[in-house]
LOMAR-759305 format. One record per residue (C-alpha): y, z, x; residue in one letter; chain; residue number from 1. Coordinates in nm, 4 decimals, always signed. Layout:
N
{{Y, Z, X}, "a", "A", NUM}
...
REM end
This chain:
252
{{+0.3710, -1.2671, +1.3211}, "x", "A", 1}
{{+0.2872, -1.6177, +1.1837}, "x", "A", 2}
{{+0.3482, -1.9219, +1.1069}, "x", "A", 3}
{{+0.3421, -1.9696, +0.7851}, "x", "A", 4}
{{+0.3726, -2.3366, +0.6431}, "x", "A", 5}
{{+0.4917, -2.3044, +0.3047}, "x", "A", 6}
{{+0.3218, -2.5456, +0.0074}, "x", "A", 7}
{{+0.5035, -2.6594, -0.2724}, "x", "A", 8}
{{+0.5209, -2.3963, -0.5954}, "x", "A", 9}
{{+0.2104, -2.4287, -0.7547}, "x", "A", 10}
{{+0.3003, -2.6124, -1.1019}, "x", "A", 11}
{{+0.1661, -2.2506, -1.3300}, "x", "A", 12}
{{+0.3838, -2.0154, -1.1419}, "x", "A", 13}
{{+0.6576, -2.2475, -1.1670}, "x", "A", 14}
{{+0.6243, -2.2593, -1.5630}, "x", "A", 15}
{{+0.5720, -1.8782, -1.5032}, "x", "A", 16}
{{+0.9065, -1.9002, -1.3258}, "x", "A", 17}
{{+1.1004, -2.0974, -1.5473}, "x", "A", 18}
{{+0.9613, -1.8409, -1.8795}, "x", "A", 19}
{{+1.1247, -1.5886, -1.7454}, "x", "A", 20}
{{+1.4429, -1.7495, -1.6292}, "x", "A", 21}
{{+1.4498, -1.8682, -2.0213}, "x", "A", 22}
{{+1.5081, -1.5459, -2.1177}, "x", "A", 23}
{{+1.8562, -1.4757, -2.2797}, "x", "A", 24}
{{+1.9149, -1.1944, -2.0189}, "x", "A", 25}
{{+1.9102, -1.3825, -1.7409}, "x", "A", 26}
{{+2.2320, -1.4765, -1.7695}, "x", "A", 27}
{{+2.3648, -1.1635, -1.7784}, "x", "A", 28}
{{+2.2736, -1.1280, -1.4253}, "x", "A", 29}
{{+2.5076, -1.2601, -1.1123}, "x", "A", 30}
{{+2.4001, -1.3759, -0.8252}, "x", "A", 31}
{{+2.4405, -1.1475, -0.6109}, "x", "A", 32}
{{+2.3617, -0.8229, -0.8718}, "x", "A", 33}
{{+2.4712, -0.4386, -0.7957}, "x", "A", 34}
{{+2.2199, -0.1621, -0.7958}, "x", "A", 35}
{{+2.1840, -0.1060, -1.1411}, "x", "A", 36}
{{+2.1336, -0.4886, -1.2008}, "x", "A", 37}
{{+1.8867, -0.5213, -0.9668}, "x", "A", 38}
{{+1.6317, -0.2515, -1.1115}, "x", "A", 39}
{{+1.6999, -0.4358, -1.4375}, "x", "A", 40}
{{+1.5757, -0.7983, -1.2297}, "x", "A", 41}
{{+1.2878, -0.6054, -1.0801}, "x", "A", 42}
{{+1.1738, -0.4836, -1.3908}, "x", "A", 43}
{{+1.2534, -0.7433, -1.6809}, "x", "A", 44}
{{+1.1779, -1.0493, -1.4329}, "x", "A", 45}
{{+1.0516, -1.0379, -1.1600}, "x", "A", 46}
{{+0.7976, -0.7565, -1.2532}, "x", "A", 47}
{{+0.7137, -0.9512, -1.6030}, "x", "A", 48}
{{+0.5102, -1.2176, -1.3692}, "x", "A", 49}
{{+0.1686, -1.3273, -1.3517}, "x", "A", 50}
{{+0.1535, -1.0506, -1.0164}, "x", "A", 51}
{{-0.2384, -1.1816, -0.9631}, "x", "A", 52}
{{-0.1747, -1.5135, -1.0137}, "x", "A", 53}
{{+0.1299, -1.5259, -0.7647}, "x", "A", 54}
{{-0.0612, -1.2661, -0.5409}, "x", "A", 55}
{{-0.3779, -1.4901, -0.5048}, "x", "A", 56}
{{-0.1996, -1.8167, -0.3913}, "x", "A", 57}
{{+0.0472, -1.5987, -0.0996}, "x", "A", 58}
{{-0.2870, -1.4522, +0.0090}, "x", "A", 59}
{{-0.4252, -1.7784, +0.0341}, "x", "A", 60}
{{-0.1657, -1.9544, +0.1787}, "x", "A", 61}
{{-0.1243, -1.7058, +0.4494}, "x", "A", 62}
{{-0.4932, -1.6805, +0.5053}, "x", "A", 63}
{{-0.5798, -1.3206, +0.3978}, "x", "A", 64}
{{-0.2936, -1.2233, +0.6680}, "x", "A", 65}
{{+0.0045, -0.9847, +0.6368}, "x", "A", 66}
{{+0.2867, -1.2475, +0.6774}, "x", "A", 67}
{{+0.4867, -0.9718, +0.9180}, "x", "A", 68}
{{+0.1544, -0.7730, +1.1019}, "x", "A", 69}
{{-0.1238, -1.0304, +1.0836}, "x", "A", 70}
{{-0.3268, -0.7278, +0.9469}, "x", "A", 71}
{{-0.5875, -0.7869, +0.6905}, "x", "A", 72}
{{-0.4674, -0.8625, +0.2895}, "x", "A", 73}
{{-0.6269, -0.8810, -0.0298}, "x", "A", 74}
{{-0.5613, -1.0008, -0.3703}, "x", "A", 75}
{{-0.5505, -0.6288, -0.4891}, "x", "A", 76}
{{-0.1938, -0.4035, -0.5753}, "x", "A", 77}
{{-0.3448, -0.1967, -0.3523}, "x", "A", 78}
{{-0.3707, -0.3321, -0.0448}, "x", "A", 79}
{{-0.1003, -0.6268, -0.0899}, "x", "A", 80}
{{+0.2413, -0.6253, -0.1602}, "x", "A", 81}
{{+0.4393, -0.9365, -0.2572}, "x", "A", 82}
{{+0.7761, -0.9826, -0.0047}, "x", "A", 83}
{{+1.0991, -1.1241, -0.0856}, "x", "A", 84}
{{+1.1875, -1.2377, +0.2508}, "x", "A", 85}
{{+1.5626, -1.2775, +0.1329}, "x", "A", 86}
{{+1.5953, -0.9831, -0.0926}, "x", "A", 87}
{{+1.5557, -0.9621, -0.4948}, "x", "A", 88}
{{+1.8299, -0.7406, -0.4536}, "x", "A", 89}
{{+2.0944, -0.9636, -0.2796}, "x", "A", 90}
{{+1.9792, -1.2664, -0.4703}, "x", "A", 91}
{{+1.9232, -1.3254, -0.8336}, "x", "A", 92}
{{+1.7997, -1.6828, -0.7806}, "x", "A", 93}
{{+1.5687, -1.6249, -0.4924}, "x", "A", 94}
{{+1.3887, -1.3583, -0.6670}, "x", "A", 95}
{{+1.2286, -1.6312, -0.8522}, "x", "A", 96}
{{+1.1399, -1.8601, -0.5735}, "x", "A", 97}
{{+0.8575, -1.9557, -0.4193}, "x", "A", 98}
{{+1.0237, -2.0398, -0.1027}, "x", "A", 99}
{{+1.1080, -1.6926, -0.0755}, "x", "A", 100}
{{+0.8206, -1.5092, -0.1246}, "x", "A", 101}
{{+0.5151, -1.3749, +0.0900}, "x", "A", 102}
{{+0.2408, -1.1790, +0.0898}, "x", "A", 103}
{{+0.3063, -0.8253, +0.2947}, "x", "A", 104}
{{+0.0552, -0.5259, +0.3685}, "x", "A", 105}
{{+0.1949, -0.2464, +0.2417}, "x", "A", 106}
{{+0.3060, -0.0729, +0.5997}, "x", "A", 107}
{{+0.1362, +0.2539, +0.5579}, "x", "A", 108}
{{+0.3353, +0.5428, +0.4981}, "x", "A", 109}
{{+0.5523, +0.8119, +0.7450}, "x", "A", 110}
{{+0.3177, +1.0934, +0.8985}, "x", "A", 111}
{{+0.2646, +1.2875, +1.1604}, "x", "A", 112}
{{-0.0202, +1.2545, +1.4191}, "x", "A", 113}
{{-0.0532, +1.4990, +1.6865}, "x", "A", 114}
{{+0.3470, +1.5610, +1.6889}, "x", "A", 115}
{{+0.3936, +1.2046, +1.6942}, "x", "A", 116}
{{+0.5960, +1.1026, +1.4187}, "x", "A", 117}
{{+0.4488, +0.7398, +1.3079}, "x", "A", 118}
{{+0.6303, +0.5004, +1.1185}, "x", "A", 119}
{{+0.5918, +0.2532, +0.8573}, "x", "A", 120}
{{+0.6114, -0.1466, +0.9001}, "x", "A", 121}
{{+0.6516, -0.4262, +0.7331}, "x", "A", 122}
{{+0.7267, -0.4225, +0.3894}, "x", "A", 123}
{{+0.7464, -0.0423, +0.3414}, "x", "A", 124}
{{+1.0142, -0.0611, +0.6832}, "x", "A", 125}
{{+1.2297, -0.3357, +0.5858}, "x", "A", 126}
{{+1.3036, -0.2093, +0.2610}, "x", "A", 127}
{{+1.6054, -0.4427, +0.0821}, "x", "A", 128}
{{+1.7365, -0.5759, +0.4785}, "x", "A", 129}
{{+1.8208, -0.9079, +0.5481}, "x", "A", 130}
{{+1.6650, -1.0410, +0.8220}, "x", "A", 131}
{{+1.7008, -1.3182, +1.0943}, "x", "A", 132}
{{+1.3477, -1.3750, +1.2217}, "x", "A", 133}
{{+1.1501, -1.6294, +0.9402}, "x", "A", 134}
{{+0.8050, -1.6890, +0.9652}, "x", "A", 135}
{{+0.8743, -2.0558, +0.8459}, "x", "A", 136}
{{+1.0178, -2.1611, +1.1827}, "x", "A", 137}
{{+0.7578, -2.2916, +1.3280}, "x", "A", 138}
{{+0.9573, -2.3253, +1.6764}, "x", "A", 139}
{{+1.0176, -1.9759, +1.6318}, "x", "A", 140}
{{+0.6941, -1.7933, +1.5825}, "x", "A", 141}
{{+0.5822, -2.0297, +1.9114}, "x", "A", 142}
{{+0.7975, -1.8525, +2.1025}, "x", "A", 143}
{{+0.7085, -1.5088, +2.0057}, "x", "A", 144}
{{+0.5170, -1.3168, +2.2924}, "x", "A", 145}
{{+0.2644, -1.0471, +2.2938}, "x", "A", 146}
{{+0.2222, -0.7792, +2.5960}, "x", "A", 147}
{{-0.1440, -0.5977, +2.6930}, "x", "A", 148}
{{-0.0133, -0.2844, +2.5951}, "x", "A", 149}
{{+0.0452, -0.4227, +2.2228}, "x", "A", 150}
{{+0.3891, -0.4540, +2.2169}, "x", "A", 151}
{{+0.5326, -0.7936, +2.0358}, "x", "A", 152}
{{+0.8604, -0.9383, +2.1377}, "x", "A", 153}
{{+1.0520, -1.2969, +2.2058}, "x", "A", 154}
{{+1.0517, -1.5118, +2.4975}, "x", "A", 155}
{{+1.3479, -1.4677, +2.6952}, "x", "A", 156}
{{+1.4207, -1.8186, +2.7441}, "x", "A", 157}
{{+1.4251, -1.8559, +2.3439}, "x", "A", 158}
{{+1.7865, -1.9511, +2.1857}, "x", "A", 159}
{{+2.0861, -1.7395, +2.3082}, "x", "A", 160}
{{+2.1095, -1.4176, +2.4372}, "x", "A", 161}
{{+2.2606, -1.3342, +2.0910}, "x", "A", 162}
{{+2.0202, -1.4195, +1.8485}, "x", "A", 163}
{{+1.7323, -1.3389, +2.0700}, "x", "A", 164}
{{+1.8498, -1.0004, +2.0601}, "x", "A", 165}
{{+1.9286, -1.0444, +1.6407}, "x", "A", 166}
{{+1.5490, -1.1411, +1.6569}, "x", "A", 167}
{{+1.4390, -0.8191, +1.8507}, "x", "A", 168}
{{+1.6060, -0.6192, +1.6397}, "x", "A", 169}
{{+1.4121, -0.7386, +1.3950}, "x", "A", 170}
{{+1.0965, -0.7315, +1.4802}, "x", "A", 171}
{{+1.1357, -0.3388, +1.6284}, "x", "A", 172}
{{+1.3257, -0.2312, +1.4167}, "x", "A", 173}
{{+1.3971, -0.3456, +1.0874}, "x", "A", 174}
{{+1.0025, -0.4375, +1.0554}, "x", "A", 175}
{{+0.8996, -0.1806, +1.2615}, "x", "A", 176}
{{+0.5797, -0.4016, +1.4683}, "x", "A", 177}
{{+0.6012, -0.1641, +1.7700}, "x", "A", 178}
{{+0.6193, +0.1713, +1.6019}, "x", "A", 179}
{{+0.8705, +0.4561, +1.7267}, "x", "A", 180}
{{+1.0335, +0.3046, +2.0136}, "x", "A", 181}
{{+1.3497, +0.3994, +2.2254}, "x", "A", 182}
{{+1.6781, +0.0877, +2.2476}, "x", "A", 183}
{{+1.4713, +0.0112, +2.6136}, "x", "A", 184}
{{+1.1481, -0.0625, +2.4130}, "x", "A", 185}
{{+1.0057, +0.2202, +2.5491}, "x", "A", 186}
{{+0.7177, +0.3009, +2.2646}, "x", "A", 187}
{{+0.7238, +0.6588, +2.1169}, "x", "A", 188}
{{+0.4703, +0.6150, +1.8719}, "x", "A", 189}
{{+0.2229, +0.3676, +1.6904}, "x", "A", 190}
{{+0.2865, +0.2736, +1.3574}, "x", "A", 191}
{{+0.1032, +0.4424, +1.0532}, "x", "A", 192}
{{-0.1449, +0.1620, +1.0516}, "x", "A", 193}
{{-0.1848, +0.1956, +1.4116}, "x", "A", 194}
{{-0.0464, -0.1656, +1.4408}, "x", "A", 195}
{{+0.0315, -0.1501, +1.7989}, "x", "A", 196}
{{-0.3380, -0.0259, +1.8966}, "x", "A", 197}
{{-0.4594, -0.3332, +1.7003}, "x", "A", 198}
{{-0.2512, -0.5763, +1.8887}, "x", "A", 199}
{{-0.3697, -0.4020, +2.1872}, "x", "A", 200}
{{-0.7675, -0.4357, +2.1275}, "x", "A", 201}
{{-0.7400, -0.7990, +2.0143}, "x", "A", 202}
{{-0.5033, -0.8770, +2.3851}, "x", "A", 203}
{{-0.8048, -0.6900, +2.5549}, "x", "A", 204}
{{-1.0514, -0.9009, +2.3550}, "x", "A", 205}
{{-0.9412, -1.2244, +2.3852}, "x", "A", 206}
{{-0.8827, -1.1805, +2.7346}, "x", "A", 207}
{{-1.2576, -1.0661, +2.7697}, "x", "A", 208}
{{-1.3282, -1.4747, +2.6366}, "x", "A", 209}
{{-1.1320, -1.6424, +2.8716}, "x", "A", 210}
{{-1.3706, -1.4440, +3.1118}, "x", "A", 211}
{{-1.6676, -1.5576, +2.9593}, "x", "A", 212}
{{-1.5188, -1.9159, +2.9438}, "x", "A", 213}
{{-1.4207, -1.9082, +3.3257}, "x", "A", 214}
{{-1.7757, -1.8015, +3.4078}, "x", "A", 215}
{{-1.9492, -2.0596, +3.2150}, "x", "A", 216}
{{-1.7467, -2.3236, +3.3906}, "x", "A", 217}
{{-1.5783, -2.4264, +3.0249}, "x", "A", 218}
{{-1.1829, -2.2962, +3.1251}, "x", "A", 219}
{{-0.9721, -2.5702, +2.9797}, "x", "A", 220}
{{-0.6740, -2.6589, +2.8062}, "x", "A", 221}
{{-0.8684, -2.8863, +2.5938}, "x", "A", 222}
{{-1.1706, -2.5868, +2.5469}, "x", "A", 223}
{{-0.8862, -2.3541, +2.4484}, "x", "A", 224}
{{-0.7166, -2.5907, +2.1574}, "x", "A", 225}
{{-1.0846, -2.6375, +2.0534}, "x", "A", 226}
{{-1.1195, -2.2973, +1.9946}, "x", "A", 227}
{{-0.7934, -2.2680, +1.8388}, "x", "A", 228}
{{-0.8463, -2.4937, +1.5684}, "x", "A", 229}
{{-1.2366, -2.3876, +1.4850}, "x", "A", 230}
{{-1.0038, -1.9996, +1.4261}, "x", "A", 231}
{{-0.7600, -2.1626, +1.1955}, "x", "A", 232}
{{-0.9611, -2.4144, +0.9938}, "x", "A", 233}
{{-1.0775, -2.1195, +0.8522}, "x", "A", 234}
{{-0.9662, -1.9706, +0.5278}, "x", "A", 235}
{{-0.9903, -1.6167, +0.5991}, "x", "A", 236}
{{-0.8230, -1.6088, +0.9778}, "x", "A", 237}
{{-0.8631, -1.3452, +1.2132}, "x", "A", 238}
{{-0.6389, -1.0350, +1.2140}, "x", "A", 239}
{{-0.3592, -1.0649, +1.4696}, "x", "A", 240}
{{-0.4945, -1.4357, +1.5233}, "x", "A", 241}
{{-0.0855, -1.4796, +1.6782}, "x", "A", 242}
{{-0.2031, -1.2534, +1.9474}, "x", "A", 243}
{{-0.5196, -1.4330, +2.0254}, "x", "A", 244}
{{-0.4016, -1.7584, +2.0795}, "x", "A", 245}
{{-0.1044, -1.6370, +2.2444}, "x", "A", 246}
{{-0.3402, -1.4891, +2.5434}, "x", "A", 247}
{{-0.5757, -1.7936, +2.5005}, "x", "A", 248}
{{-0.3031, -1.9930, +2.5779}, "x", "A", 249}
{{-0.1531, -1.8184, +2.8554}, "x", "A", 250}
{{-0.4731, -1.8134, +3.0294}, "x", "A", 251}
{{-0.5413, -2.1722, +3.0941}, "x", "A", 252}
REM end
């Protein structure tokens, strides 16, 4: 995951907001809506946006970078979903706020692969769930680790015992970044997106330049943050740019 440090609303799809929310129907709504409510704030509201307009500034924001796998988004329906971290469904008034909302990948879908059954992540795994882990503590995506084998988990020194686990949870389950995996975190089975093999090749790779920089004589803290802020002064980052600088890091 990322950090992702969110901007104010831009002022156009606040108007776009506040057009909707103007509508008579609104009203009709509560806070916290039942099923049938819901479909009608999906549909009448939230659906009723300027989608490309809202999709371009997430994308941008997050540079180009699923907000849960770090995989590679575009402005395009196709390849980018937008996320409401707290869900439209539980919430009437964060369905309409910026605060709330992120650009996803869409998570691939359930198959099988040589017997294996793959799942989906992200988005298309966390469905309408409330969740713990928020890629807008800063403090919190710092202290999430990354193994060789691709797995992704948190520190075990981070908060209590209690929410750690909450946090875990999350990230296996509910969001699904390590594919199939057992209660030990055994791993059954990569995602649909092969998320897990990803993580893995970018671990291998970015250990392969901390080689090169120990050779050359140029292994440094200092070379390291160098490096780390020529990746994210970018616009377009890296995919899984969290596990590169995790390693990066690790290896001074």
């Amino acid at each position: 995951m990322i950090y992702v440090e969110k901007a104010p609303c831009p002022e156009d799809i606040q108007e776009n907001f506040a057009k909707q929310k103007a509508k008579p129907e609104w009203n009709d709504i509560p806070e916290e809506p039942n099923s049938e409510q819901a479909d009608v704030l999906r549909r009448e509201f939230f659906d009723k946006l300027n989608k490309d307009c809202l999709r371009e500034v997430l994308v941008k924001e997050q540079h180009g970078l699923c907000v849960y796998c770090m995989s590679r988004i575009e402005n395009t329906a196709d390849s980018t979903v937008i996320e409401h971290w707290y869900p439209l469904s539980k919430s009437k008034e964060r369905a309409l706020k910026y605060e709330n909302l992120f650009a996803s990948c869409y998570g691939g879908q359930k198959k099988t692969v040589n017997d294996a059954r793959r799942i989906c992540c992200c988005d298309a795994k966390k469905h309408d769930a409330i969740i713990d882990v928020d890629p807008r503590n800063q403090r919190m995506m710092e202290n999430i680790v990354y193994y060789s084998d691709g797995r992704i988990d948190f520190l075990g020194t981070y908060a209590t015992r209690t929410i750690r686990n909450k946090l875990r949870h999350d990230l296996w389950y509910t969001l699904g970044l390590n594919g199939s995996i057992k209660n030990d975190g055994t791993m059954l089975a990569d995602t649909a997106t092969e998320l897990v093999k990803n993580r893995k090749d970018a671990y291998v790779a970015a250990e392969a330049m901390l080689e090169v920089l120990e050779e050359d004589g140029e292994l440094s803290a200092e070379k390291v943050e160098e490096i780390i802020a020529d990746m994210k002064s970018k616009d377009i980052w890296d995919e899984y740019i969290g596990v590169t600088m995790f390693v990066l890091r690790q290896g001074i």
